[in-house]
C-alpha positions in Angstrom: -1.8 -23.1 9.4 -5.4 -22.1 10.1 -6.1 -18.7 11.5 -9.5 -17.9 13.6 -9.0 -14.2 11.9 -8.7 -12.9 8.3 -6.9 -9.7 9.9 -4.4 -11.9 11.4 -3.8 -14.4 8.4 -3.3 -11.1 6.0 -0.9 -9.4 9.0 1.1 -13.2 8.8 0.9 -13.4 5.5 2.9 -10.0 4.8 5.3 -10.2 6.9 5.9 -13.6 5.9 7.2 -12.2 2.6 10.0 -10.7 4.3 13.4 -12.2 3.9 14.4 -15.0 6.3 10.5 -15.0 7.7 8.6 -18.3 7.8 5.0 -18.5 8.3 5.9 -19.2 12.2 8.0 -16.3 13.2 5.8 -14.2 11.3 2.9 -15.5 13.7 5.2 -14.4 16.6 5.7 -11.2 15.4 2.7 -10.4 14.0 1.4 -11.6 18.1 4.2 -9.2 19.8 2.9 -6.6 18.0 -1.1 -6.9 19.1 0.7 -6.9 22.9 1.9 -3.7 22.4 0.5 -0.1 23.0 -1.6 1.1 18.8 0.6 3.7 19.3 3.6 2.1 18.5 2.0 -0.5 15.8 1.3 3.1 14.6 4.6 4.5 14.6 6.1 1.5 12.6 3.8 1.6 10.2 4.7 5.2 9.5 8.2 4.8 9.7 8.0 1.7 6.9 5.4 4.0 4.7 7.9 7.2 5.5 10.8 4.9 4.3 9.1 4.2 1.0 7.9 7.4 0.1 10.4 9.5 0.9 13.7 7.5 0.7 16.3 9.2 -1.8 19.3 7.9 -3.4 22.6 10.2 -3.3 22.9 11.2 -6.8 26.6 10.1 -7.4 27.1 6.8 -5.3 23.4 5.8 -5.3 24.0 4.9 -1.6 20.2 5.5 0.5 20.0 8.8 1.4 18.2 11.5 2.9 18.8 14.3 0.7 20.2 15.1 -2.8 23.7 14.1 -2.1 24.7 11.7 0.8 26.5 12.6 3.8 29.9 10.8 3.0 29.9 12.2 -0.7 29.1 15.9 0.9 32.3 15.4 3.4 35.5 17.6 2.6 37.0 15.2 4.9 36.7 12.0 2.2 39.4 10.9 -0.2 37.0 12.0 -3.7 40.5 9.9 -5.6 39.5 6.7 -4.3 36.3 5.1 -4.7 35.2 1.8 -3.3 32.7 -0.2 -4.5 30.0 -2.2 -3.0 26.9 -4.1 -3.3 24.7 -2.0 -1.1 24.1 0.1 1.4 25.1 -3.0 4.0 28.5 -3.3 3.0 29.2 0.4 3.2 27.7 0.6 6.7 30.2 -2.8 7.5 33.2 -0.9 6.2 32.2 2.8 7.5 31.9 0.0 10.9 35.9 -0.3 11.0 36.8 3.0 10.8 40.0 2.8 8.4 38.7 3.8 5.0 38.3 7.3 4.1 37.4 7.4 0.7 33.9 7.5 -1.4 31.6 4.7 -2.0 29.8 3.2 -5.5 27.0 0.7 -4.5 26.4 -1.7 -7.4 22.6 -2.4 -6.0 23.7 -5.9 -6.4 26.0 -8.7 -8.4 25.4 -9.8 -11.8 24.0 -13.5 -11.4 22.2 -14.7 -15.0 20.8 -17.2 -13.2 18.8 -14.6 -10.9 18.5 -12.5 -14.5 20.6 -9.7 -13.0 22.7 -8.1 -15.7 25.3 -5.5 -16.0 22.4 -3.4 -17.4 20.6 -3.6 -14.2 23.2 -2.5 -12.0 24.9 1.4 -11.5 28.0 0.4 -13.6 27.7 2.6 -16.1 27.7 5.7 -13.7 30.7 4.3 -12.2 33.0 4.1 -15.6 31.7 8.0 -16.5 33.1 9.0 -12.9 36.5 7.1 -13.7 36.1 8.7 -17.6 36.0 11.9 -15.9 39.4 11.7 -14.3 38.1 12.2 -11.3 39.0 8.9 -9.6 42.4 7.7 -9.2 41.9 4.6 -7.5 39.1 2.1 -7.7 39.0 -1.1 -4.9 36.6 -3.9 -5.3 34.9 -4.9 -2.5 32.9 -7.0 -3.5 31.6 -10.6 -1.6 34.5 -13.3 -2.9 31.3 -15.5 -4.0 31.5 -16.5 -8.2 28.8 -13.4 -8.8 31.3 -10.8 -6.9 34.1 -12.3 -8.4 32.5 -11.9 -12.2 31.3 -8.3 -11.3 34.5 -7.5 -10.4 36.1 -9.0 -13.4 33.3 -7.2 -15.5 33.5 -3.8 -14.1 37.4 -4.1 -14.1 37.1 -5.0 -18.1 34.8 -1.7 -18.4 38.0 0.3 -16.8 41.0 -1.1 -18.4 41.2 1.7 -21.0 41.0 4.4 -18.9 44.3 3.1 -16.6 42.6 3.7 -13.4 44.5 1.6 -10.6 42.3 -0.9 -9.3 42.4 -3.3 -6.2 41.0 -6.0 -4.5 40.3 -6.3 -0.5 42.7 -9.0 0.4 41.5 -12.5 0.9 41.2 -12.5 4.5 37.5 -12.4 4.4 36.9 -15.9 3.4 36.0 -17.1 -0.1 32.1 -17.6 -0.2 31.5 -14.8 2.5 29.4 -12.4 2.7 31.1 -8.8 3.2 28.6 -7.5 6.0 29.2 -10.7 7.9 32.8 -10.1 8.7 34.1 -8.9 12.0 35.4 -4.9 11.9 38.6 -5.6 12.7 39.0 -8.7 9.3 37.0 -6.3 7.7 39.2 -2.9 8.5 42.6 -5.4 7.7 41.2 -6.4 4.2 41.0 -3.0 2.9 44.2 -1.5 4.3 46.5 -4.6 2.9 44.3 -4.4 -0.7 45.9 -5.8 -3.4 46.2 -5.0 -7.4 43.3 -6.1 -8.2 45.3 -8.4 -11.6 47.0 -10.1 -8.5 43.8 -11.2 -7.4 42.8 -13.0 -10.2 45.9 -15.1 -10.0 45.0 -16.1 -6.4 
């Protein structure tokens, strides 16, 4: 692709690097934005530098926050006994989305995939089985993607947890093996976690 501007192939060029972006739609893009008002090039810039700077992450679900503690861990309305966890910060928003779970969140920051040279080590497990060592979790649902690297985090996490007897579940299968957990309708979704199953059922599935 040749470019008549180096400001322009540097503009493409980073936005390119964003997920799902080819070189094309980053063109677009990059185009839209010289259309529009400096003002509001402006404002996006300083909400994506805001973003990095100042983002938090709540110190016991290490779900993206604003301040210390996140607004769902801060409610006296949650269930503080029953703790689902998640990949990240997409899954919680597709569950909060359905409005039938009431409980806390643990977000994983991802799945462990050797191949991608994600271990256990790089994810928030270890925070998650001091919370259940603690006694202060009764109930701990896996809601994780039913893809192979969700299925062995939950198998892995559910191996950390064993001694402590914790009851743990599964969502049921009605989100489709392979899929992604943000991609499924609210009302699948909202279904899955209310019919959860023992999570040793699951593995027999």
């Amino acid at each position: 692709m040749d470019f008549s501007s180096k400001l322009l192939e540097n503009a493409v060029d980073q936005v390119s690097q964003l997920p799902g972006i080819g070189k094309r739609t980053a063109l677009r893009l990059v185009l839209h934005l010289l259309r529009q008002p400096k003002e509001q090039s402006a404002d996006l810039a300083q909400a994506i530098l805001n973003l990095r700077m100042e983002v938090r992450y709540c110190k016991s679900c290490h779900n993206i926050s604003d301040t210390e503690l996140c607004e769902i861990c801060a409610s006296p309305k949650r269930n503080k006994e029953t703790v689902c966890v998640v990949e990240d910060i997409r899954d919680v928003m597709a569950i909060e989305n359905t409005g039938q779970y009431t409980g806390l969140y643990h977000v994983l920051g991802g799945k462990i995939s050797p191949m991608d040279g994600v271990g256990p080590q790089e994810l928030t497990i270890g925070s998650l089985v001091d919370k259940v060592k603690a006694g202060e979790v009764q109930e701990v649902i896996f809601a994780l993607s039913s893809t192979m690297e969700g299925d062995t985090t939950n198998f892995y996490i559910y191996k950390q947890l064993e001694p402590y007897q914790v009851k743990t579940s599964a969502i049921a299968r009605g989100i489709s093996v392979g899929d992604e957990l943000e991609y499924a309708d609210e009302v699948t979704l909202g279904r899955s976690i209310m019919n959860r199953v023992p999570f040793e059922s699951s593995l027999k599935g």
